[in-house]
C-alpha positions, 0 to 999 in steps of 0.5 A, spaced: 145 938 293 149 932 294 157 934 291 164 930 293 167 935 289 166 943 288 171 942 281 169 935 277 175 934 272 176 928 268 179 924 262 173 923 257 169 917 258 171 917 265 165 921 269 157 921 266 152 926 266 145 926 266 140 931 265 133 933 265 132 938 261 126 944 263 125 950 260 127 955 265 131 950 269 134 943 268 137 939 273 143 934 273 147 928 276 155 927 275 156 919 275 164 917 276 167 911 273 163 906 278 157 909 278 157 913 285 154 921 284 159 926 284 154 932 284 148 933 283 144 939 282 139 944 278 142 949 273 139 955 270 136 952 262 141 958 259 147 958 255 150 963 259 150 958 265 151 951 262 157 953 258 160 957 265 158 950 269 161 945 263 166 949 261 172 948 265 171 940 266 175 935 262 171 931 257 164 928 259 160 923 257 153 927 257 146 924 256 140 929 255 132 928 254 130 930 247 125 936 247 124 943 246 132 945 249 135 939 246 138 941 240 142 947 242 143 944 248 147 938 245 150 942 240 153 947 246 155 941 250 159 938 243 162 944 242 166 945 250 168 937 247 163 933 251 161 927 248 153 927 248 147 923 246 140 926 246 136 920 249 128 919 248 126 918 256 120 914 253 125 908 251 128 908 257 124 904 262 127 906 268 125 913 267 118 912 263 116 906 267 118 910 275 114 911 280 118 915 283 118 921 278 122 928 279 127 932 276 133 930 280 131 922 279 130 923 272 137 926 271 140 920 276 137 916 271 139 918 264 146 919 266 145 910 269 143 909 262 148 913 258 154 910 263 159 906 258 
């Protein structure tokens, strides 16, 4: 796992995540404003884990891939106050058309095609 920082903090809009939502665990990738990673890693698919890995960060932009997980999911994420949108991954070239498909690859990828 790549990390810059063990606490990322934010003003909204500053830093994006992408996350590759799996059913036991989903992995993610943390963008800053000019599109360096910050952190990368994997994450147990629970509430519990999620709110205690999301909590304490300032306002993100997260995009997540729609799927089985991805209503409550969003809905947690919005209730810790990030700004998240549920992308469809088959609409985004980058991710359905790679070569080089992994977890960690596609949760770098949807957090570059979220970024404002």
């Amino acid at each position: 796992m790549r990390q810059k920082n063990t606490m990322v903090k934010s003003q909204s809009g500053q830093l994006t995540v992408g996350i590759d939502l799996g059913d036991k665990f989903s992995h993610y990738c943390i963008l800053d404003r000019a599109g360096d990673v910050l952190e990368e890693g994997r994450i147990r698919t629970t509430a519990d884990a999620l709110r205690a890995h999301f909590e304490s960060r300032g306002p993100m932009r997260l995009a997540i891939e729609t799927g089985t997980h991805s209503t409550w999911v969003n809905e947690l994420l919005v209730g810790l106050g990030h700004e998240v949108f549920v992308a469809n991954t088959r609409d985004i070239p980058s991710i359905s058309e790679s070569n080089s498909k992994s977890d960690p690859n596609d949760a770098e990828r949807t957090a570059r095609s979220s970024r404002s």
